[in-house]
C-alpha positions as CSV (number, residue, x, y, z in Angstrom):
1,X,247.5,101.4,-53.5
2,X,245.2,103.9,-52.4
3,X,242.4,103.6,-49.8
4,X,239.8,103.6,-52.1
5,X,241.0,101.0,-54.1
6,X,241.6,98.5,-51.2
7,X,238.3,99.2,-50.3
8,X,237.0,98.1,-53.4
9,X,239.2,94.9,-53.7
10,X,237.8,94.5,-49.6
11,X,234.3,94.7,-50.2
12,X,233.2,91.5,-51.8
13,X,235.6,89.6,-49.2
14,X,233.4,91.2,-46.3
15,X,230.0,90.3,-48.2
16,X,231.0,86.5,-48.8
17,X,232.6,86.4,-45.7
18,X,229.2,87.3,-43.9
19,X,227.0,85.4,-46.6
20,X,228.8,82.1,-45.3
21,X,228.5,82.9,-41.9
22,X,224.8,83.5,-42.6
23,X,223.9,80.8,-44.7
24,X,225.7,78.0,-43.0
25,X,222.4,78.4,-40.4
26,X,220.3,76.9,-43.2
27,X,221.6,73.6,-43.3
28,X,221.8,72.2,-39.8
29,X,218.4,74.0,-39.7
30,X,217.1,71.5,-42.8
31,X,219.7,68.7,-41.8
32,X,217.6,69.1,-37.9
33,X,214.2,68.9,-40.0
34,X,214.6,65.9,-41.8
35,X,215.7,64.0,-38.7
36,X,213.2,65.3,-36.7
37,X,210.8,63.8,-39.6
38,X,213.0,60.6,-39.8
39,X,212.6,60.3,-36.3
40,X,209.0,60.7,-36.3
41,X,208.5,58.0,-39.0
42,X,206.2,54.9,-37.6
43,X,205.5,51.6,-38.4
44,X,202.0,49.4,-38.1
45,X,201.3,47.2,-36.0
46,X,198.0,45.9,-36.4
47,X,197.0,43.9,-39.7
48,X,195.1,47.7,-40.7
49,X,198.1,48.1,-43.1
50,X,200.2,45.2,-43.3
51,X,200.6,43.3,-46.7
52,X,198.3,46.7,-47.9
53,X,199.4,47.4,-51.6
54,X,197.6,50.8,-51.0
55,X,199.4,53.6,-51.4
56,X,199.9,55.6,-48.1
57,X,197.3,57.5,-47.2
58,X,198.2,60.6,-44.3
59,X,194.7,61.3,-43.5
60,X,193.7,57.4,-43.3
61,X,197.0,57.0,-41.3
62,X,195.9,59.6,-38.6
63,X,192.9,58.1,-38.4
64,X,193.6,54.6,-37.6
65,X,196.0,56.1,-35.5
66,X,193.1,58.1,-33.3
67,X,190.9,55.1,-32.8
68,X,193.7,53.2,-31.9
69,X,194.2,50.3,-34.7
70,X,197.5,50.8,-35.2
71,X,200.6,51.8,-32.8
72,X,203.2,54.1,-33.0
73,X,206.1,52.1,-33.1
74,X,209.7,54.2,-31.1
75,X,212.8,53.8,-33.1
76,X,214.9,50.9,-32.2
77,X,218.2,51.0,-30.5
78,X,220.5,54.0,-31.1
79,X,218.6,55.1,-33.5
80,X,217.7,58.4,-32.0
81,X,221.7,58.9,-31.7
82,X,222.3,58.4,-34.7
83,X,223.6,61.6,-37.2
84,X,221.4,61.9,-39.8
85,X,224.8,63.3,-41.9
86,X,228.2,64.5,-40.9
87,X,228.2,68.3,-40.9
88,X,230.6,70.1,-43.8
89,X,233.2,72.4,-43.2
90,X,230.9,75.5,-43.5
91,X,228.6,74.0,-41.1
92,X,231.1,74.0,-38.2
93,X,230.4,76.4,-35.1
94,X,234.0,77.1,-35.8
95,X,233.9,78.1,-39.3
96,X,230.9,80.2,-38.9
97,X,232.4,82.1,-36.0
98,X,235.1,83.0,-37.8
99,X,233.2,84.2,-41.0
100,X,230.9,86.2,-39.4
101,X,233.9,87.7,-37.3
102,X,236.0,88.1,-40.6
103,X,232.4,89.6,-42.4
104,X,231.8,91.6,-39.7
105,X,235.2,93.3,-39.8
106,X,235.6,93.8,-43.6
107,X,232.0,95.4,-43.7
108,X,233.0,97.6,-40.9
109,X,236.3,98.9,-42.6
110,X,234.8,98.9,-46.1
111,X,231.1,100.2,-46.3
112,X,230.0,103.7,-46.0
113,X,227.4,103.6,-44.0
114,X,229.5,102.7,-41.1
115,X,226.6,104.4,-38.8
116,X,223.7,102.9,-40.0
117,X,224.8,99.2,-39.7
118,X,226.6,99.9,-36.2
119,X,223.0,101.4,-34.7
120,X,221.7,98.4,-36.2
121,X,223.9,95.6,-35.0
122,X,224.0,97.1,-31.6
123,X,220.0,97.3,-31.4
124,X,219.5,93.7,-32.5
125,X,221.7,92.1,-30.8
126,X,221.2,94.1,-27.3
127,X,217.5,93.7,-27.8
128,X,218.0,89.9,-28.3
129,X,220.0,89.4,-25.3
130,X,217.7,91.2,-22.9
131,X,214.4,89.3,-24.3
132,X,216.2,85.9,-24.3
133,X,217.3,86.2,-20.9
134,X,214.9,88.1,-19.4
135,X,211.8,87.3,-20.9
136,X,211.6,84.4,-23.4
137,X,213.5,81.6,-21.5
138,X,212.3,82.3,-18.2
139,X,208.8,82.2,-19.5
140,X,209.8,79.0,-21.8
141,X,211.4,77.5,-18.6
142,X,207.9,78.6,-16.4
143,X,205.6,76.8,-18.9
144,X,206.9,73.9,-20.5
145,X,207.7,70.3,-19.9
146,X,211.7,70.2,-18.8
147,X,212.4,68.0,-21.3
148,X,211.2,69.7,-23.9
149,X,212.1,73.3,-22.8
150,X,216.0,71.7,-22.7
151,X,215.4,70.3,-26.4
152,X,214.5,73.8,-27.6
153,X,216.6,75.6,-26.4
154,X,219.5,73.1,-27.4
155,X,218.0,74.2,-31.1
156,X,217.9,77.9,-30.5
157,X,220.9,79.0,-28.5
158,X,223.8,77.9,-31.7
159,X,221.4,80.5,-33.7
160,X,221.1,83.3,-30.8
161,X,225.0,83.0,-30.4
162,X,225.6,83.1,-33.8
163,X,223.9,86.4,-34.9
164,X,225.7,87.6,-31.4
165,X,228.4,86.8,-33.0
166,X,228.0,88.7,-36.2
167,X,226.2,91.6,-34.7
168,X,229.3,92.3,-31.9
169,X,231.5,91.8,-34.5
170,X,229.6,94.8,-36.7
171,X,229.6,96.6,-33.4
172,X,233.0,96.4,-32.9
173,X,234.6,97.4,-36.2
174,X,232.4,100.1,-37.3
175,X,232.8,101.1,-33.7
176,X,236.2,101.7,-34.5
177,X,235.5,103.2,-37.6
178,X,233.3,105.9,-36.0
179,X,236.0,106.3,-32.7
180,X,234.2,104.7,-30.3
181,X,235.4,103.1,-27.6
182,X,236.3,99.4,-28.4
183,X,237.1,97.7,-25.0
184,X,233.0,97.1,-23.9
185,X,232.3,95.5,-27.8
186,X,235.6,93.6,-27.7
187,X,234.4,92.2,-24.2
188,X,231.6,91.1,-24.8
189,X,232.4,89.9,-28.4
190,X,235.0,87.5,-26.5
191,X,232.2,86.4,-23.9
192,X,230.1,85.7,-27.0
193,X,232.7,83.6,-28.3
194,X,233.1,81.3,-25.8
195,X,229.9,80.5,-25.3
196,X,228.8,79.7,-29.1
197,X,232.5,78.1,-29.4
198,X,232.4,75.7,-26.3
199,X,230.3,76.4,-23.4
200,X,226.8,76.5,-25.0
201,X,227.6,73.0,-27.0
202,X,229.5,71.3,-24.4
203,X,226.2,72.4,-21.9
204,X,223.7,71.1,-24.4
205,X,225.8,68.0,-24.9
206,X,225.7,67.2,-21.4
207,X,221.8,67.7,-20.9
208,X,220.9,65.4,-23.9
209,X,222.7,62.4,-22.4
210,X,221.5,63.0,-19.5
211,X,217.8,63.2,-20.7
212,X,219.0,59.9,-22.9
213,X,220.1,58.1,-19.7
214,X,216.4,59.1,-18.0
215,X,214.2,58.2,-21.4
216,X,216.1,54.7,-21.1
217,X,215.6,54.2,-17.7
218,X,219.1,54.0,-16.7
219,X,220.0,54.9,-13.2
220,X,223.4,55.1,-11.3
221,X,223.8,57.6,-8.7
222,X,227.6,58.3,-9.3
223,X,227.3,58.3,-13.0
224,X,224.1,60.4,-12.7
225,X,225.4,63.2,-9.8
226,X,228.5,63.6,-12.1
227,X,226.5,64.4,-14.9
228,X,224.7,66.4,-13.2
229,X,227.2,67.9,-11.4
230,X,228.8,69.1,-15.2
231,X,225.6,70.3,-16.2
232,X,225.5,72.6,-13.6
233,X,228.6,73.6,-13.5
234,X,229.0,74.4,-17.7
235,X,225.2,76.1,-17.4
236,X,226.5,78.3,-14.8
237,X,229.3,79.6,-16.8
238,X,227.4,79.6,-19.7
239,X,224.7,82.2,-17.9
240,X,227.6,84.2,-16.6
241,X,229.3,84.8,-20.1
242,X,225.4,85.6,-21.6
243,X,225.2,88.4,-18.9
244,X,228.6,89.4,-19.4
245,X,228.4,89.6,-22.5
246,X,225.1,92.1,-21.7
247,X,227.1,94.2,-19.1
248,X,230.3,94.8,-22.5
249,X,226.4,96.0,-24.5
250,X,225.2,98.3,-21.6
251,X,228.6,100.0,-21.2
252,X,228.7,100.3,-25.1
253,X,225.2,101.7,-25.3
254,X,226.3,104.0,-22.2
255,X,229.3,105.4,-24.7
256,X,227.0,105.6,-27.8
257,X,224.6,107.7,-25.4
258,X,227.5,110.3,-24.6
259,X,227.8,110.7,-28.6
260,X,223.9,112.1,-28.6
């Protein structure tokens, strides 16, 4: 079979491999959404709307809301715990990894413009990195309530590892491809990995009960220094693999500058 021809038969495996990978951000995205709005649902508690066969009314609701004749009722308990849905298959952190990794590494073998999308995997992802960590959280972390800095970043950081993911992965092949060096993308790839696979989730994980634990008012000093202590301890090595994952980019872009 010649290299053409395996080429050909590649191809559309690399493009659904990466369409998968890409896609599957939609629906935790609209999944999150519709919990959110779930969440946000309230209840009357004045006689404004109770036993009303009125339809609802949104701008009648926020008003009665503002002068204060009806209540915002919270969501009873365990509700807020709750999973809206179970996540599919292609939904996975795990599955996603893999198809972006699998995409990634198709493309970089099959496509022809092996340059272009390696200059442009590199420059997204690099650029990413050193505004997320230098820049956007620390400003986010600077300027927000901790609470609700933790929450958002508990929604961004599966999308910010996942289109590391993909880009490295881009990186890394076409790297190959075009004879650069592959140890720097490979490293920082793995770093990538592990922190989208385990150390981001298991961090975010940790932080939610224990903002759980303070919203319910429950307090126990051993229960709350080991949580605490977890925290720490996963956030730490989470940080770590994000900027080691930046020093594998710098020596890359260091190798890529010797090719000008």
């Amino acid at each position: 079979m010649s290299q053409a021809h395996r080429r050909s038969m590649l191809a559309p495996l690399g493009l659904l491999a990466v369409v998968l990978g890409l896609t599957s951000w939609v629906a935790p995205a609209f999944s999150a959404g519709v919990r959110a709005a779930r969440m946000a649902a309230w209840r009357p508690s004045s006689a404004a709307f109770a036993g009303s066969d009125v339809g609802f009314d949104k701008g009648r609701a926020l008003k009665a809301v503002a002068a204060g004749e009806v209540q915002l009722q919270q969501a009873g308990p365990g509700e807020e715990d709750e999973p809206f849905i179970k996540p599919a298959l292609w939904n996975t952190p795990v599955f996603r990894a893999v198809a972006l990794v699998a995409g990634g590494g198709v493309a970089g073998q099959v496509l022809p413009f092996a340059a272009l999308m390696h200059i442009s995997a590199f420059g997204i992802w690099f650029g990413t990195n050193v505004w997320t960590t230098f820049f956007a959280g620390i400003t986010m972390f600077k300027n927000l309530p901790k609470q609700t800095f933790g929450k958002l970043q508990a929604k961004l950081f599966p999308q910010y590892f996942q289109l590391g993911t993909g880009c490295t992965a881009v990186v890394l092949l076409t790297g190959l491809r075009l004879g650069l060096p592959a140890g720097p993308a490979a490293a920082s790839l793995a770093w990538t990995l592990a922190n989208h696979l385990y150390l981001s989730p298991k961090a975010t994980e940790v932080m939610l009960e224990r903002y759980a634990r303070q919203n319910k008012g429950l307090k126990d000093p051993e229960v709350d220094k080991k949580l605490g202590a977890q925290f720490g301890k996963l956030h730490g090595l989470s940080s770590l693999a994000n900027l080691l994952a930046l020093v594998g980019l710098v020596a890359h872009a260091a190798a890529l500058a010797a090719r000008i």
